[in-house]
ZALUM-51459 format. One record per residue: residue in three letters; x, y, z of N, C-alpha, C in turn. Coordinates in steps of 0.2 Angstrom, whole numbers, plus 5000, padded with zeros to 4 digits. Example, Ala and Ser with C-alpha at 12.3 -4.5 7.8 and 13.67 -1.06 7.14 Angstrom:
residues 2
ALA506649725039506249785039506649845039 SER506449895035506849955036506450005039 
This chain:
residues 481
UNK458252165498457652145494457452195489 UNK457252175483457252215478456352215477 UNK456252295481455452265480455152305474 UNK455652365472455352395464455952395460 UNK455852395452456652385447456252435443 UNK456952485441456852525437456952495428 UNK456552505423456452455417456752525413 UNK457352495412457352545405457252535396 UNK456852545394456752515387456652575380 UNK456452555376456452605371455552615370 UNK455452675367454652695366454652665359 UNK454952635353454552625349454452555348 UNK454152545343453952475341454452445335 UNK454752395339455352375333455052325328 UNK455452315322455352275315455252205321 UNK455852155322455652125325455252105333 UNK454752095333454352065337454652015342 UNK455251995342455651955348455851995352 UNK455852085351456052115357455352135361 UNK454752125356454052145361454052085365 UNK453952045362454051975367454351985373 UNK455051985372455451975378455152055384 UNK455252095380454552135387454252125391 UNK453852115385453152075389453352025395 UNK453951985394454051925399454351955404 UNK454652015403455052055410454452085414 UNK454152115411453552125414453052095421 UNK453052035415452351985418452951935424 UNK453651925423453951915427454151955433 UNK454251995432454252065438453852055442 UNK453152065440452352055443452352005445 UNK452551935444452451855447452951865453 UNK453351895452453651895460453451955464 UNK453051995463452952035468453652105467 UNK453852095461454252175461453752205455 UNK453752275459453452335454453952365449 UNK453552395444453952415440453952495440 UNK454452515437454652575437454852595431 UNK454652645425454652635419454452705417 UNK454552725412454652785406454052825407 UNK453352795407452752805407452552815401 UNK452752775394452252785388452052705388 UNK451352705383450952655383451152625376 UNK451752655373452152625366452552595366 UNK452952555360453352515359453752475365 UNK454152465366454352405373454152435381 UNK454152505383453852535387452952515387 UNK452552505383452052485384451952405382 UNK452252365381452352305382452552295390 UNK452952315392453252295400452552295403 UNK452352375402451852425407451352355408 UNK451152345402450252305399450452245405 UNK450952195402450952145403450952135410 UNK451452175413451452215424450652195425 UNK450552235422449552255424449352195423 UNK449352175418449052105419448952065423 UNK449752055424449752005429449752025436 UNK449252075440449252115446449852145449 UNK450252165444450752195446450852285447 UNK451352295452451352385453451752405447 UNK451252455444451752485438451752555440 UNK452352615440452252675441452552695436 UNK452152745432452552775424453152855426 UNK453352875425453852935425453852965418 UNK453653025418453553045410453653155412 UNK454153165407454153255407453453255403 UNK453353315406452953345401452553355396 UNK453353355392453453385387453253305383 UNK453353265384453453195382452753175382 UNK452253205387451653155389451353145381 UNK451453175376451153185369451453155366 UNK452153125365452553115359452653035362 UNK452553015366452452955369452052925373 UNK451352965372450652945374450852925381 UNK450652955386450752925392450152875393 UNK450352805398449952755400449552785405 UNK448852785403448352805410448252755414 UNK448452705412448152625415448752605423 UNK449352635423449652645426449452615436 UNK449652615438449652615445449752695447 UNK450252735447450352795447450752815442 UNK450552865439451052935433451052975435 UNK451852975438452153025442452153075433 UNK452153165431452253205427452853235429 UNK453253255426453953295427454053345424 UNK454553385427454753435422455253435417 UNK455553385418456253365416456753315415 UNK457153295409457453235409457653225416 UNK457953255419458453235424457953225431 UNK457453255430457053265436456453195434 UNK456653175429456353075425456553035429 UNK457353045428458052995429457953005438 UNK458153055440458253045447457653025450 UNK456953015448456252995450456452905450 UNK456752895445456852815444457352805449 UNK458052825451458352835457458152825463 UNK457652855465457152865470456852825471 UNK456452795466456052715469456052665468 UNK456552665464456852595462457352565468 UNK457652495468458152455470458652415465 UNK458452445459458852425455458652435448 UNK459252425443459052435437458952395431 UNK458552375427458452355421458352355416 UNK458952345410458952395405458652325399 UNK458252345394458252305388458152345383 UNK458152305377458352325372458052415367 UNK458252465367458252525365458652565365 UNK458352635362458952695357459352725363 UNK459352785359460052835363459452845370 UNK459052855372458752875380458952805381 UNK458852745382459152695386459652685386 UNK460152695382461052705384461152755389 UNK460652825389460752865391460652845400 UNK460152815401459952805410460452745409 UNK460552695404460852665408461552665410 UNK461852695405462652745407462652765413 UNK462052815416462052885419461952805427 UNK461552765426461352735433462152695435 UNK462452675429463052635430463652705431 UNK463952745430464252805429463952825437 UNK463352825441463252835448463552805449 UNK463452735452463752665453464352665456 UNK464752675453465452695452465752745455 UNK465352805457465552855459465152845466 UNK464752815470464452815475463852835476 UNK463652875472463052885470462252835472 UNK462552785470461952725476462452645473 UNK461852635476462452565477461852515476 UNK461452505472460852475467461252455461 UNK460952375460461352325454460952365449 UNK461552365443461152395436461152315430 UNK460652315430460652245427460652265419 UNK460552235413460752235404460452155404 UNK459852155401459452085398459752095389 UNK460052045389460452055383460051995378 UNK459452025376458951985373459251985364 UNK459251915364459451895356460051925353 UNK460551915358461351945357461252015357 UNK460552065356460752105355460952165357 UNK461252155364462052195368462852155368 UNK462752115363463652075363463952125361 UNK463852175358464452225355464652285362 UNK463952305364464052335371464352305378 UNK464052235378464452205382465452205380 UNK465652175373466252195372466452255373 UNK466252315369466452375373466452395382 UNK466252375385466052385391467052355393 UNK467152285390467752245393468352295390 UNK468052325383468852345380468952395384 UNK468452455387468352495392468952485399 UNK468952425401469552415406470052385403 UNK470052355398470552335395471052395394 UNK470652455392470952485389471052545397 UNK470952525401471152545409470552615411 UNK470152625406469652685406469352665412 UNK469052605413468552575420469052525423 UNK468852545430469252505434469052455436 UNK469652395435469452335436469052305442 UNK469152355447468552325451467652355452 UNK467752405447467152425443466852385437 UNK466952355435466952325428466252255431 UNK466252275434465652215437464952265438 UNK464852315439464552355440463752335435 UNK464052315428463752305422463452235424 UNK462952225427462752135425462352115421 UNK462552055417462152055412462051965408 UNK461451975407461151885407460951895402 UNK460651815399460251825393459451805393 UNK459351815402458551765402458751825409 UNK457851855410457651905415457751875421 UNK457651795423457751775428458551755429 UNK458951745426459551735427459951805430 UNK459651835424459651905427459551945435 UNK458951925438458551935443458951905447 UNK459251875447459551805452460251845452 UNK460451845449461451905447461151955455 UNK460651985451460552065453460352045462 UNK460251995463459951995471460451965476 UNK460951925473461751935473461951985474 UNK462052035471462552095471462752115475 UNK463452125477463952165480464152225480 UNK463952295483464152355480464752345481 UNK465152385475466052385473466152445480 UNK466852415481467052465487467152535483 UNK466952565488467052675488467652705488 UNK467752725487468352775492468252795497 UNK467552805501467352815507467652765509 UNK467452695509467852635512468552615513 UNK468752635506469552635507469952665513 UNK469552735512469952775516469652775523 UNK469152745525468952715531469252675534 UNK469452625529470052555530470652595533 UNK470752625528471852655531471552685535 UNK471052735537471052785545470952745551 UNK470552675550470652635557471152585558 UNK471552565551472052545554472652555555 UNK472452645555473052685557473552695551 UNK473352675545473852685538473752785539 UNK474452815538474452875537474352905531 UNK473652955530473252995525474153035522 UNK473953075517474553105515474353185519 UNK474753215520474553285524475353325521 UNK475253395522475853435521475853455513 UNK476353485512476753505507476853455501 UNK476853475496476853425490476153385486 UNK475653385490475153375490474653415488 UNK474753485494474153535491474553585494 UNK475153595500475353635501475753685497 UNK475653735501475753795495475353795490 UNK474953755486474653755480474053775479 UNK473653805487472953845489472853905484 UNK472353895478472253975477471754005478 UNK471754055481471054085485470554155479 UNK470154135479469554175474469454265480 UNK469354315476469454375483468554365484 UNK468554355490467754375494467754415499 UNK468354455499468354515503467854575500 UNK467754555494467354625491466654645493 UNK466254655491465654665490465154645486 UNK464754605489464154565485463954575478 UNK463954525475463554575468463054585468 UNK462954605462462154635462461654585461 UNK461054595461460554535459460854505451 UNK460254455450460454435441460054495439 UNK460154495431459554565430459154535425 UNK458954565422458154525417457554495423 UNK457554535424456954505429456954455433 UNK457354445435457354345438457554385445 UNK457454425447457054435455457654485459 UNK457554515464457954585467457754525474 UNK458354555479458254515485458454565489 UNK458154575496458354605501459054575504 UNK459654585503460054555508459954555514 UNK460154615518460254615524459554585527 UNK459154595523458454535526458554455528 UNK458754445523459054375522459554355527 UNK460254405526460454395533460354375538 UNK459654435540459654435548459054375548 UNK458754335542458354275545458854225546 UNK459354205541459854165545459954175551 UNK460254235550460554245558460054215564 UNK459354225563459154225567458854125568 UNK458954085563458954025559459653995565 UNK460054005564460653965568460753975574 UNK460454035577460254055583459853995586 UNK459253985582458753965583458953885585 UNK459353845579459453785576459953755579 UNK460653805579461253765585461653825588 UNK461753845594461953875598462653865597 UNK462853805595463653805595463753825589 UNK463453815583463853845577463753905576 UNK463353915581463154025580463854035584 UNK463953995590464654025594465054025590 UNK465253985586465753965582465854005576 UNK465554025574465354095568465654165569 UNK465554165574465654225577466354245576 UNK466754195576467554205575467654215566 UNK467354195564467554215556467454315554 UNK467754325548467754395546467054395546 UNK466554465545465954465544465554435537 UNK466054455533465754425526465654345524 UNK466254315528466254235527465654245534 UNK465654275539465054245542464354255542 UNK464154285538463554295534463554245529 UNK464054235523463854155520463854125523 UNK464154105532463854045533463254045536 UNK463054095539462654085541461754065535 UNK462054105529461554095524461453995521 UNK462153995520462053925519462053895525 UNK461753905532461653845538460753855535 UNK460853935535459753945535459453865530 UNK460053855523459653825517459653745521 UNK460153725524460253655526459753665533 UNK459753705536459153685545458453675541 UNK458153725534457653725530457653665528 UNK457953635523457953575522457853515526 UNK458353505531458153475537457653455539 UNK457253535539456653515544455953505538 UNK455953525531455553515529455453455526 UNK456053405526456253325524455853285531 UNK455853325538455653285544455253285547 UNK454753365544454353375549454553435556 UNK455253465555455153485561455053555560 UNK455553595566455353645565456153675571 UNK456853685565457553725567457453645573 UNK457553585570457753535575457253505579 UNK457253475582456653455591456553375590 UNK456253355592455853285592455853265584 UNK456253225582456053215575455353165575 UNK454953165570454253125568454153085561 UNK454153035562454053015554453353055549 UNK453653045543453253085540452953015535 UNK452453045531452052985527452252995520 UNK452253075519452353125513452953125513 UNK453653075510454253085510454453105505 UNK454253065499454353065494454053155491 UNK453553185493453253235491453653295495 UNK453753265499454453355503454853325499 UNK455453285499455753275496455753305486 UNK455153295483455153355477454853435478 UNK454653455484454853525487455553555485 UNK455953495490456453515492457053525483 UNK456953505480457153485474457053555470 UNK456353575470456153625467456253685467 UNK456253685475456553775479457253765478 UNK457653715479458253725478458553725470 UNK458253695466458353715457458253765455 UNK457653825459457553875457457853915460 UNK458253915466458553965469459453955465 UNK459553895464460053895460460053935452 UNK459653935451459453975443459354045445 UNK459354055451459154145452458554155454 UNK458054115454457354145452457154145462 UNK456754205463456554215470455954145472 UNK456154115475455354065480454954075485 UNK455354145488454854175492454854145499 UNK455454115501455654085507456554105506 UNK456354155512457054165513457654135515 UNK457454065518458054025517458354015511 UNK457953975507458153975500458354025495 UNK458054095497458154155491459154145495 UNK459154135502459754185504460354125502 UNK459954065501460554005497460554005490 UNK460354055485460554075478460954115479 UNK460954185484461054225485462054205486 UNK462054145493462854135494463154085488 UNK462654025484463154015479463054045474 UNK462854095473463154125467463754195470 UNK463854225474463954245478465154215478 UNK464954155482465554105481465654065476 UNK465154065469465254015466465253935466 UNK464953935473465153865474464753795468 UNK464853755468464853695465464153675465 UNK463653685460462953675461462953595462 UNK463553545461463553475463463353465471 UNK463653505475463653495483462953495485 UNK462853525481461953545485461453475482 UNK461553475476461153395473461253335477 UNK462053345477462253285483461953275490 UNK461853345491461453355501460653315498 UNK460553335494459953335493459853235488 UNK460253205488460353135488460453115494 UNK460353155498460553125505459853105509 UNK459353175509458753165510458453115505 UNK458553115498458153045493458452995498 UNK458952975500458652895505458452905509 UNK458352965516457952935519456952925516 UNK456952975512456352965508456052915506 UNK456552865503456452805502456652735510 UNK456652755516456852715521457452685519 UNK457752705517458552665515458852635522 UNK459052595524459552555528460252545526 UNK460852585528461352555526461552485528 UNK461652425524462052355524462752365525 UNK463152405524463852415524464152475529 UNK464652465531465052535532465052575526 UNK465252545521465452605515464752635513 UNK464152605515463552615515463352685518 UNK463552675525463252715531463852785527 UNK464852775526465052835525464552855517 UNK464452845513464252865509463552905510 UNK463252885515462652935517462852995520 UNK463552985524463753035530463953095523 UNK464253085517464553115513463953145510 UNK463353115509462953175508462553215511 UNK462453195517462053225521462653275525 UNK463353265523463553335528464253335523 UNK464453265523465153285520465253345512 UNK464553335511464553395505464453465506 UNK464153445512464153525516464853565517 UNK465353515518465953515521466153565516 UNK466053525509466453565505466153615503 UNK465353645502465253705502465553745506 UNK465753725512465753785519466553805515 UNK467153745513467653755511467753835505 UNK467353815500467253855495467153925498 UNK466753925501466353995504466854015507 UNK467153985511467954015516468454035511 UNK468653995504468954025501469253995497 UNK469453925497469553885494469253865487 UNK469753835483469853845474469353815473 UNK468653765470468353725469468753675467 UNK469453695462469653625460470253605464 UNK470253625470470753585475470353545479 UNK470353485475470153425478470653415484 UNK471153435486471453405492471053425499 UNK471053495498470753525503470053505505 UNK469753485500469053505499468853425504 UNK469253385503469353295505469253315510 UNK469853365513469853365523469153395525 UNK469153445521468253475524467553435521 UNK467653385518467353345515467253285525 UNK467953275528467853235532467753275538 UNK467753345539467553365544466853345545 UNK466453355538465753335538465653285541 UNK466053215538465753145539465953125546 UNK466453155551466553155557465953205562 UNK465953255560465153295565464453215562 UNK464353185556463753145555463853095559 UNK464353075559464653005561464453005570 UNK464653075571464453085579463853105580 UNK463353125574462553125576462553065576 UNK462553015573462352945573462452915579 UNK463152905582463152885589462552915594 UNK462552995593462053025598461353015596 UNK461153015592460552975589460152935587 UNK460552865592460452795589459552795593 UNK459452835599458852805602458452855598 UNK458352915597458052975594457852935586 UNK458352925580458052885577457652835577 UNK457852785582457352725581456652725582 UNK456652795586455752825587455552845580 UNK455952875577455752885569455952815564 UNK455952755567455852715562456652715559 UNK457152715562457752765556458452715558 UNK458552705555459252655560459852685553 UNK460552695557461052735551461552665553 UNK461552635560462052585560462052515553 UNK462652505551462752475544462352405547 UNK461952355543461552275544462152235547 UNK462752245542463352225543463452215551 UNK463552285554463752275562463252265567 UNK462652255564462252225567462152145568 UNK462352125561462352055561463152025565 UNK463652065565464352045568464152045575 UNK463752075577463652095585463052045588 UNK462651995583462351955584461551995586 UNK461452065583460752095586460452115579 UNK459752075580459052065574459152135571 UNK459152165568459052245564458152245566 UNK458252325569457552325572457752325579 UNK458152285583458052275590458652285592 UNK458852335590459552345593459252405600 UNK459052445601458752455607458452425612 UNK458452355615458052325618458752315625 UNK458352325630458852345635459352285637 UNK459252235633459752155635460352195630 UNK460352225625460752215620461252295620 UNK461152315624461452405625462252365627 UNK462352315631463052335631463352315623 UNK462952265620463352265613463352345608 UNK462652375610462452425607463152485607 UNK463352475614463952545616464652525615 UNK464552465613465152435608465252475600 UNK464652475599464452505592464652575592 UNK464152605599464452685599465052715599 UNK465452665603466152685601466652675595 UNK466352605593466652615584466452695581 UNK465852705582465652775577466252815582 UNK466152835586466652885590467452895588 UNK467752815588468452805586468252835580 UNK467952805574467752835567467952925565 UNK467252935571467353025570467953055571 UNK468153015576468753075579469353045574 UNK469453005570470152985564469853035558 UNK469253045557468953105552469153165554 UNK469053175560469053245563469853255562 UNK470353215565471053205565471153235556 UNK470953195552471053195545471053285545 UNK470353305546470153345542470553415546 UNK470853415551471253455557471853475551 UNK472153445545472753425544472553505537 UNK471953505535471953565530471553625532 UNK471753625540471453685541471953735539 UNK472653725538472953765536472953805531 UNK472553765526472453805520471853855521 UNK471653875525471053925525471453965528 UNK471254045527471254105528471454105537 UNK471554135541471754125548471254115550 UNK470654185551470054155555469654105555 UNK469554095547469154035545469653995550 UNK470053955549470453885553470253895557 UNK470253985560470153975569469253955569 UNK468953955565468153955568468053885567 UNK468353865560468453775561468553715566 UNK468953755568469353725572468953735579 UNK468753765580468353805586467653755586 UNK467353765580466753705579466753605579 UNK467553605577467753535577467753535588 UNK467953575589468153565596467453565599 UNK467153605597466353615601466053545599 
């Protein structure tokens, strides 16, 4: 159910008047069904024709506007809510966040630009929200052509090439987009061969021999300099240390076997994931999870202390100084962390997976990216995609086996990870899969996830070889615990 659409449109006021029109109409039709809108936040050109005409007609409008922008495109005060930003990208992922889908109409280079970037996610798994194109008065038939010579010309794949949908009337539109089928993942794909036992590639020729390892045998560098902040390490250390301790008793055992160096980066980066964790839930190093009311509001916490720990600058919470500290430290991929942090934006938003490629594609951010941080940190090249896969599925097999252990713990928090899909296959209402007539279908379920984890765990067993000897031994030690 599509209960908000993200509107992307242009801030100025065009020559012809058939593109304010047609706004306007997106608008007041949005509002007449009961979907809010979600838009630029200026009160100018086709952005303040949507905004006006939403209001009108008692419709939710919420404006997303940097800064820098509230003046060069008047922000609307008449809004529902004006969220203020710091940042294009911190715009873009706000519209991400509370939207169900996307609506692009007629404007400049910033409307190619979200609409590229929401379809360009799409495709890569990033969400799986229909990106729609109102192709008002032809005036997308050249971009819709481009979009086909694009796979003609093999750049888009042809089962991505749907991705784009596009009508010439909002409500035909609207009708496409409440259809949509997210295109299958490579999570899924590779779900498909692992349950039905097609064999992964493993060994020599693929990535064997081909491991290059970065030296993190040395010694730390130094802070940045220009002022952007001095850090105590061994301070840092020892709150992790005392952070995993605290959080999981098995992954502190499991630590223990790595060299000292790799095991103080891990221990720095469990501090930033238990920190995050708990301030996305409400807890405190794990316990009773609680729903929170403030999700969306941790969730731009978490955003901020991790943006600026990644730039160097101190925030004064040593979890976070001591996670600037290990990626810059390993180099690792400032990608993995965005991604972890896409994981907490659905539960923020109550997301429910409808699909398996659904559920893997959450397991992927919520741990499988961890996976491949922990990779990195251990030794491994950033661009060895092969390796990085296997620690990628160690993740999705430890998420996959909270989810089984989990199912009753979440549902006190409102939270369900089981796909609609196998709820609906199994004949139980969504909502009511804890009700004690339906547990023997429910441990049907549990063992699907279990068979799941342990063909991940199996996978991801095949590239411990490329890690350093103690690393494999403490992976391996942790995959067994």
């Amino acid at each position: 159910m599509m209960k908000r659409l993200a509107v992307y449109c242009g801030s100025a006021t065009p020559a012809d008047l058939t593109y304010i029109d047609a706004a306007r109409h997106v608008g007041r039709t949005l509002a007449q069904r009961g979907i809010g809108v979600v838009y630029g936040g200026g009160r100018l050109g086709l952005m303040g024709a949507v905004a006006d005409a939403a209001l009108e007609a008692g419709g939710e409008v919420i404006g997303v506007i940097p800064e820098a922008l509230v003046g060069a495109e008047v922000a609307h005060r008449g809004c529902t809510e004006l969220h203020v930003v710091q940042t294009m990208h911190q715009r873009k992922q706000s519209f991400t966040d509370l939207s169900d889908g996307f609506v692009t109409i007629p404007g400049g280079v910033g409307t190619m630009d979200e609409l590229w970037e929401a379809i360009s996610w799409a495709q890569l798994g990033y969400h799986n929200k229909p990106v729609g194109l109102l192709n008002v008065a032809g005036f997308y038939d050249q971009l819709i052509g481009f979009n086909r010579q694009m796979v003609e010309a093999g750049f888009i794949r042809p089962q991505h090439a749907g991705i784009m949908i596009h009508d010439d009337s909002i409500e035909g539109l609207l009708e496409q987009m409440a259809a949509y089928q997210p295109h299958e993942t490579i999570f899924a794909i590779k779900a498909a061969r692992l349950l039905n036992n097609i064999p992964l590639p493993v060994g020599g020729g693929v990535w064997g021999g081909h491991v290059r390892f970065m030296d993190l045998t040395g010694p730390p560098p130094a802070p940045p300099a220009g002022g952007r902040g001095e850090w105590n390490r061994p301070a840092l250390v020892a709150h992790a240390r005392d952070s995993i301790a605290r959080g999981s008793k098995s992954f502190a055992m499991a630590s223990k076997l790595f060299d000292r160096v790799t095991r103080e980066r891990a221990w720095l980066l469990y501090a930033w994931c238990r920190k995050c964790d708990d301030i996305a839930d409400g807890q405190d190093h794990g316990g009773t999870m609680r729903g929170v009311a403030d999700g969306q509001a941790r969730l731009s916490t978490l955003r901020v202390l991790t943006d600026a720990a990644l730039r160097g600058e101190p925030t004064g919470d040593p979890a976070f100084d001591g996670f600037g500290v290990v990626m810059r430290e390993c180099a690792i991929p400032h990608r993995y962390a965005h991604d972890l942090l896409e994981g907490f934006a659905l539960d923020a938003r109550d997301w429910r997976p409808r699909s398996e490629a659904d559920m893997l594609r959450y397991c992927y951010h919520v741990a499988g990216a961890v996976g491949c941080m922990m990779a990195v940190l251990m030794g491994v090249d950033p661009e060895d995609e092969a390796t990085l896969d296997r620690a990628c599925d160690l993740g999705i097999a430890f998420q996959l086996a909270n989810i089984a252990r989990d199912i009753s713990e979440d549902e006190l928090a409102d939270r369900c990870y089981l796909p609609v899909e196998w709820l609906v296959e199994m004949d139980m209402p969504p909502g009511e899969h804890m009700k004690p007539w339906l547990r023997p279908k429910l441990a049907i379920l549990g063992q699907r996830l279990a068979d799941m984890a342990a063909a991940y765990e199996d996978s991801a067993r095949h590239g411990t070889g490329a890690l350093p000897a103690r690393a494999g031994w403490a992976v391996l030690a942790a995959a067994g615990i």
